[in-house]
N, C-alpha and C positions, 0 to 999 in steps of 0.2 A: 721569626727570623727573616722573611719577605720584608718584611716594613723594616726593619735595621738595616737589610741591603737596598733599597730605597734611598736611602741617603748616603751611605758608605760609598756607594757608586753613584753620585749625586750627579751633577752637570757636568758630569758622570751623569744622570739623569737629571739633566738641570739644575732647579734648586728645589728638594724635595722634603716634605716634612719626617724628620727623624722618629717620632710617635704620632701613629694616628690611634684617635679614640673616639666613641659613638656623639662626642656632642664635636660639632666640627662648626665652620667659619663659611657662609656659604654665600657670595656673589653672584648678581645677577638676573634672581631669583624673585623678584619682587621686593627682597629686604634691603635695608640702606648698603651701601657699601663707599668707604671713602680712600683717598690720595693725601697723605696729609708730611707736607714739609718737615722735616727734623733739622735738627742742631747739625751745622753744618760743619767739618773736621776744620781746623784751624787753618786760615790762607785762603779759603773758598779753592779747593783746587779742584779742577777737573777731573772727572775717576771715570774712566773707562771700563772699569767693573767691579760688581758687588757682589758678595757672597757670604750665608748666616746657616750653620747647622741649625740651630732655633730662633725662636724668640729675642733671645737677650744675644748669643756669642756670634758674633760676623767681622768682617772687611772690605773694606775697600783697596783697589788700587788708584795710586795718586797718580798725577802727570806730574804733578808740583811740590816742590817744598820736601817736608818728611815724606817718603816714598808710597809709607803704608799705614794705614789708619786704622785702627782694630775699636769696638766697643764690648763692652759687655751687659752694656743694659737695654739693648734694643734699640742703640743710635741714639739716646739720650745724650751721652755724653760719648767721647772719643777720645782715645791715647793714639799718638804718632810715636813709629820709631824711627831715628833717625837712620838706621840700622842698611835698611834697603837703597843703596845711593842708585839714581837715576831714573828716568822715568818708567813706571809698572805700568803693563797693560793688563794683564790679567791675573785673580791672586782664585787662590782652591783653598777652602777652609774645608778639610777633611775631618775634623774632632776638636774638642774646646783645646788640642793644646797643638796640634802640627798643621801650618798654614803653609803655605806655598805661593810664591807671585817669580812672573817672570815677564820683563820688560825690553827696553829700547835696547840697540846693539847686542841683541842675546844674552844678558844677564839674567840668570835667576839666584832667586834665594830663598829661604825657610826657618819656619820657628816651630819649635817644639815645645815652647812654653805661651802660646797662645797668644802670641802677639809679641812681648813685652820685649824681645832679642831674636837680633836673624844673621843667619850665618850666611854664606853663600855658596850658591851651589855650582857646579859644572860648568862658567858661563861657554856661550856656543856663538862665537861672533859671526859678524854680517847683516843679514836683516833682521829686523825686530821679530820677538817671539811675544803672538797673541792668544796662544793657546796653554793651558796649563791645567792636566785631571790625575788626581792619584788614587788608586785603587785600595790602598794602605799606605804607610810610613815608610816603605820599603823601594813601590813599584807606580810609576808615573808616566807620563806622556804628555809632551809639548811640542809644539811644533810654533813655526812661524809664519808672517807674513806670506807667503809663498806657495806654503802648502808641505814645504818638508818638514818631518816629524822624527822625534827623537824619541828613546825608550831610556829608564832607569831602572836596575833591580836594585841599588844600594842606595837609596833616598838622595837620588841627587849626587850623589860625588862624580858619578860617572855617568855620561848621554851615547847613547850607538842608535845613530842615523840608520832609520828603519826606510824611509821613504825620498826621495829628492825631485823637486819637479824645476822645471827653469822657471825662470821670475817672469809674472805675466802685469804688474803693477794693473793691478782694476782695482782692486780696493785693499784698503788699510786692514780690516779687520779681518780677524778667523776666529774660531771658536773649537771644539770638541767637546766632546758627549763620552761618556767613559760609563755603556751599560754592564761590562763586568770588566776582571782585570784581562780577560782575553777579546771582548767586543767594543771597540773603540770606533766611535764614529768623526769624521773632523773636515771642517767646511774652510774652505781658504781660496781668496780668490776666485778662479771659475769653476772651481772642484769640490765633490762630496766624496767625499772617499770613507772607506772601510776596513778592519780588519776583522778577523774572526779565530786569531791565533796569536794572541798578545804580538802581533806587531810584526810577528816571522813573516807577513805577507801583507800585503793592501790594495783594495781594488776597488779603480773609480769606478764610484756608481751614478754619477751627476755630472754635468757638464752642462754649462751654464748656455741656452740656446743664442743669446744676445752677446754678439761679441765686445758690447762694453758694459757688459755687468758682469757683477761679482756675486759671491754670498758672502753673509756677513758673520754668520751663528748658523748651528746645530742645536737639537735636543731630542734627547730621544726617551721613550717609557719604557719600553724592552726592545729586546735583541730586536723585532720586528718596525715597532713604530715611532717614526721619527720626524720631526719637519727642517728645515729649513728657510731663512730669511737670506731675503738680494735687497738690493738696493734700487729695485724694479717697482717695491710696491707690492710684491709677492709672498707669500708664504707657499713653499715646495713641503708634501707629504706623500711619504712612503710606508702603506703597511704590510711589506713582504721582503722587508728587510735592505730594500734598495732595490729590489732588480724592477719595480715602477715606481714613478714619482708623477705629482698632477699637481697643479700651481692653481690657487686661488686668491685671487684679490684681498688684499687688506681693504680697500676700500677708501683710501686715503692717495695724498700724492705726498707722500713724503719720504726719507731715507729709514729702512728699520736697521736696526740697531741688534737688534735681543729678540729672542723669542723663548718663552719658555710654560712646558706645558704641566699641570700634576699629575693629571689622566689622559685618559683616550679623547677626551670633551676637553676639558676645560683648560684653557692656556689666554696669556698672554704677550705680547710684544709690545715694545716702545722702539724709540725713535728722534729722528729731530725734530724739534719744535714741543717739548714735550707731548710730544703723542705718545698716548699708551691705547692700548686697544684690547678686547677680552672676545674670545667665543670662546661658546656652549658646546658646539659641536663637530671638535676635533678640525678646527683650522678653516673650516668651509666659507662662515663669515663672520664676520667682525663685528665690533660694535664699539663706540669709543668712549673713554671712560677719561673724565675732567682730574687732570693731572694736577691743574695751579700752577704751573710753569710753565714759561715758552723757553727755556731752556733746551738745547738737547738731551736727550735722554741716552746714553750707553751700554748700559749695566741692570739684568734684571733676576730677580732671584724669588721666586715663587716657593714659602716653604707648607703650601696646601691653599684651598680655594677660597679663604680667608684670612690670610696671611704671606703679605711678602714686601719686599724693600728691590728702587729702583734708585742707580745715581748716575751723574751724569755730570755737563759742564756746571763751571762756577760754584763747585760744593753743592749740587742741589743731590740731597737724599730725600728718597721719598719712602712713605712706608702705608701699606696697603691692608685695612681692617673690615671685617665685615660683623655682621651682629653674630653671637654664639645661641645655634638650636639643637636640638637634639635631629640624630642623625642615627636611625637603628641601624641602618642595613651600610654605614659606611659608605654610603655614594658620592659623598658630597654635595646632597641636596639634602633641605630642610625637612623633617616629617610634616610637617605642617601644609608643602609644599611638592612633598613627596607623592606621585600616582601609585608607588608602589610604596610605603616606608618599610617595609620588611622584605624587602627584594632588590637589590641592588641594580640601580637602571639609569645608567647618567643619561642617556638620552631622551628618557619620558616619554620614550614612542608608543604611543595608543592609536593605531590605527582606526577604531571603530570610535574613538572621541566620546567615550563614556564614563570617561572620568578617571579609568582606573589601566594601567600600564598595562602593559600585552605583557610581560615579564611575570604578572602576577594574575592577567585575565584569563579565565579559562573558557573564556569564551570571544576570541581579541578583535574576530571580525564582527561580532553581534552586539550592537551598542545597548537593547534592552537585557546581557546575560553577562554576569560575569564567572558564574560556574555551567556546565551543561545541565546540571539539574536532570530530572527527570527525561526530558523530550530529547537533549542534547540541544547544542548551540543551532540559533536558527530558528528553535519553536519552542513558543513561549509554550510555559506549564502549565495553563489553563486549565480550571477544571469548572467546563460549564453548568453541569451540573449538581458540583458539591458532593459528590455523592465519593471524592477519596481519591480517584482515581485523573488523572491529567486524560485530558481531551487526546493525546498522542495515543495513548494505550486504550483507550476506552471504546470499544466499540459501539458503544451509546451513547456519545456527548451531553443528549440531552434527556437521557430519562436515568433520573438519581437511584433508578432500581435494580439496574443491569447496566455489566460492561463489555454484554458479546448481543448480539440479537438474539443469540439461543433460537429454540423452534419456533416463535413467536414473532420473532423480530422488536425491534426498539417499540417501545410504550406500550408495549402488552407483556402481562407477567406469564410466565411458564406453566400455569397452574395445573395442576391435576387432579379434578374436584373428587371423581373416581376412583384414584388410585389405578388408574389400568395401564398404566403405562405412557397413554396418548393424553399429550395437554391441551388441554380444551380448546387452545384456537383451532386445532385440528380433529378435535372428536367430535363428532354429528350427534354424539347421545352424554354429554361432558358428565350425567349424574346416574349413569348406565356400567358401572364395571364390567360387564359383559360384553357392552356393544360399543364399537366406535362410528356408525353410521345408522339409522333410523332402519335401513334392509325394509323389508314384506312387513315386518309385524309394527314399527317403529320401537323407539325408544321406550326399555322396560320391560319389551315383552320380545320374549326369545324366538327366533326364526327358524322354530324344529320343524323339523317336518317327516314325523314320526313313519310313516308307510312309503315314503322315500319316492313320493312320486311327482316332487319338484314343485308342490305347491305348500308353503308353510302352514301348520297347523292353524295358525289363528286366520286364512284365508281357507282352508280346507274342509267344507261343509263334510266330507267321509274320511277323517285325517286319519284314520287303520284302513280305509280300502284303498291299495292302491292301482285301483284302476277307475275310483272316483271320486270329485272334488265336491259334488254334491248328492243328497241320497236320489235323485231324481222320481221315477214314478216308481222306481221300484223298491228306496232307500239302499244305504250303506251296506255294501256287502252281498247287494244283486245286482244284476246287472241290468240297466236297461238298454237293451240289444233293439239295435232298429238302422235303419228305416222296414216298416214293415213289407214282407214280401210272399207272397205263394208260389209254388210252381202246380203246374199243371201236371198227370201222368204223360208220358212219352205216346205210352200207347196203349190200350184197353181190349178187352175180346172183343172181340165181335157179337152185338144183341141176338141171339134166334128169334126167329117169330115163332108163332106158336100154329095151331091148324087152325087159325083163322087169319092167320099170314100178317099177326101184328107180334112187334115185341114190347116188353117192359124193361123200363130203365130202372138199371141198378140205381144201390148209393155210391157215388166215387166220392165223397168229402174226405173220405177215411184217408184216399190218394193224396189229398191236397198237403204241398209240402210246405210248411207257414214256418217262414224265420220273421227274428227280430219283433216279437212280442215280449221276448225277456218275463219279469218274472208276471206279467196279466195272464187271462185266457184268453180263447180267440175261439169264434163260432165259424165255422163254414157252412155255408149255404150254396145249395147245389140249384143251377135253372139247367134246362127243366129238373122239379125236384123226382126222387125216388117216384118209381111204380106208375109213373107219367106211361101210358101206351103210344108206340109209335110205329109209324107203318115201316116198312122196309127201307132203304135209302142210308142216305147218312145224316149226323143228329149233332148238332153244337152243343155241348156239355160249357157250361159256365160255374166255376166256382167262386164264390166274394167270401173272403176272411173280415173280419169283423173283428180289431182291439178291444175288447172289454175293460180298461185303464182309460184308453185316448177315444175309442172312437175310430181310429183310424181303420180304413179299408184297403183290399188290396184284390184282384181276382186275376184267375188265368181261364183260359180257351182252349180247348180240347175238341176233336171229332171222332163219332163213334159212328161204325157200319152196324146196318141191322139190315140181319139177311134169315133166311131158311127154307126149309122144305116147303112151300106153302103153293109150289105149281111157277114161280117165276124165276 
């Protein structure tokens, strides 16, 4: 239903193709595209505009002769009707059978059998009416020279003056743009004006900055975007429905005529001197396109982006062909040609220049990606090692046997030759389930240490005694207690002498107190020894201990008095 209101409401939205289909007509693009002269209507007259629902059914308006020129074979041939007297400036072919034209002195008229007979409609005298768009058979709008504009709901029998502006004489031509039967755009003069309520209101939205230009034509795609043509050399474009507009150069010095676009991209205008001119990119620049005439050109009627018909002085019609490709996504560009073919992209903007449309790259800044893949946009999915895993996720890049370093880190594998838990980069005994470090005994052999007295068995020459790590002199389980020592008695009796006033010395060894022989014997020996006689006085007792294992000796020093009855 879109694409039937497309051309229902044609220029009304220019001149728009009434069916679009996936194989489409595509200029511009690399493929030929040509301008090629037709059969001119009888008289060579001047037509100030042309308009074709399709292919084959169009019109023209005459300046000369028979008023109105209709064909039905695509400008092949042409029937005049005598029908429409005086000069037409602009004719609305709304359907193969209801045409419309309204000319010089405010005359219009209308056919309902598609050409062949016209009746006449409301005329509205004074200055010439170069506008003419109908929404239906019913509901219309024209204005004139001037810029005032007039409404119909009964096809023409009746006009009510919706708009009136004073005569500013800059230029001859006007146009209007009819995107529904309530959004009506229309250029006259130094003004772009608006409605948005079939016509109950209107409001300039343009105003021509140079006070000797005019605009010449309107078109518009939707209620939002629309251009405009002066006679400056400009093309004016608004996509916010008028409230801005920005002027960019044709690029030429000449007068344009027409403008008319089929998308948001792709439009053409003509001009004097047969200039026609095409951009790609919604009006911004131009590019000129070999017409075959130096005629002027007036009248342009675009019915999609390879397909459409331009006329103009001396009977020159022109009619515009491009080669047929297939076109999935309906954009108007070739698949062949297409960066996206299955995504609709008249502009072919691929910011990262990798061939493939941002519309359809999933990756539009990354010229090496065009989905995120694995890593996402930005890094590549490398997998240095092959081992499955992209170098992004991989905490290995380069060993094909691991993707984390695990306990080991990269290029060593996790092993656990023992089963203990600990993998052998960190086990001191890797073939030891028991041990994870070589400890006292090393590897294989256990670090018990049976009598718990902090030396392991396998270093423990008395591993049950613990209070020794070897048997020493006295073996496991005795002690060898040392250094060896004696003590002396404190103090002893006193010797008697006897009645020759000597005494004899006792044994004291019995006294001697011997540590630290542990399990040996030990001899004491007494100087002077037992039964030694000695005169009264006092007597140094000497004991030596004697280790019977080592050897070792040890003695103490004692004094013993010897006294008695003996006369002193």
């Amino acid at each position: 239903m879109t694409l039937l209101l497309q051309k229902k409401f044609g220029s009304r939205f220019g001149c728009v193709a009434l069916i679009w289909v996936a194989i489409l007509l595509i200029p511009g693009l690399g493929t030929a595209q040509t301008w090629t002269t037709l059969t001119a209507p009888s008289g060579n007259p001047n037509m100030l505009d042309i308009d074709f629902i399709n292919e084959n059914v169009g019109a023209v308006a005459r300046v000369s002769g028979a008023e109105v020129s209709y064909t039905t074979d695509g400008g092949i041939t042409w029937s005049n009707s005598p029908d429409a007297a005086g000069d037409m400036y602009r004719v609305d072919v709304l359907d193969a059978n209801n045409f419309f034209v309204v000319g010089a002195g405010g005359a219009a008229y209308k056919s309902t059998n598609g050409g062949t007979t016209w009746s006449a409609m409301q005329s509205i005298g004074g200055h010439s009416h170069h506008g003419v768009v109908f929404a239906d058979a019913n509901t219309g709008y024209r204005g004139n020279i001037d810029g005032d504009i007039y409404k119909t709901i009964n096809g023409g029998s009746s006009w009510t003056l919706q708009i009136n502006h004073p005569f500013q004489n800059i230029f001859l031509f006007s146009r209007m743009s009819l995107v529904s039967e309530q959004i009506v755009y229309s250029a006259a003069q130094k003004r772009v004006a608006k409605t948005i309520d079939g016509g109950s209101t209107w409001t300039v939205l343009l105003n021509h900055p140079d006070a000797n230009k005019g605009f010449s034509s309107c078109d518009c795609i939707d209620a939002n975007t629309c251009w405009a043509s002066d006679n400056n050399n400009k093309i004016w474009k608004t996509t916010n429905g008028g409230t801005t507009w920005t002027s960019y150069s044709t690029g030429g010095n000449f007068v344009v005529n027409d403008v008319d676009f089929v998308d948001a991209n792709n439009g053409w205008l003509v001009g004097d001197g047969g200039n026609i001119r095409y951009s790609n990119d919604g009006g911004e620049t131009w590019t000129a396109q070999t017409s075959g005439v130096t005629q002027n050109l007036y009248g342009l009627c675009m019915l999609s982006n390879g397909l459409g018909f331009a006329s103009g002085h001396a009977g020159k019609v022109l009619k515009f062909t491009a080669p047929v490709c297939s076109d999935a996504d309906n954009d108007g560009i070739c698949d062949g040609d297409d960066n996206c073919p299955n995504n609709a992209n008249t502009n072919q903007a691929d910011v990262d220049g990798d061939g493939v449309g941002d519309v359809c790259d999933g990756c539009p800044n990354d010229p090496n990606k065009t989905a995120p893949g694995i890593c996402g946009c930005g890094v590549a999915d490398t997998d240095t090692d092959n081992d499955g895993t992209a170098d992004c996720n991989d905490g290995c890049p380069n060993d094909p046997n691991k993707t984390a370093p695990g306990i080991c880190g990269c290029g060593v594998a996790d092993t656990d030759t023992d089963n203990d838990g600990t993998a052998d980069c960190n086990d001191g005994c890797p073939n030891d389930p028991n041990k994870t470090a070589p400890g006292q005994c090393g590897c294989g052999v256990a670090d018990t240490d049976t009598d718990n007295d902090g030396t392991a068995d396998c270093n423990d020459g008395c591993p049950n005694d613990p209070n020794k790590t070897a048997p020493g002199n006295c073996g496991c389980g005795s002690s060898d207690t040392g250094p060896l020592t004696v003590t002396c008695p404190a103090s002893v009796p006193v010797i008697s002498t006897n009645s020759n006033c000597q005494g004899t010395i006792p044994d004291y060894t019995a006294l001697a107190l011997v540590s630290g022989t542990g399990c040996a014997t030990s001899t004491v020996v007494q100087t002077p020894p037992q039964g030694t006689i000695v005169n009264p006085g006092t007597v140094t007792i000497k004991l030596t201990v004697t280790d019977s294992n080592s050897g070792d000796t040890a003695n103490c020093m004692f004094n013993v008095t010897v006294s008695g009855g003996c006369g002193n």
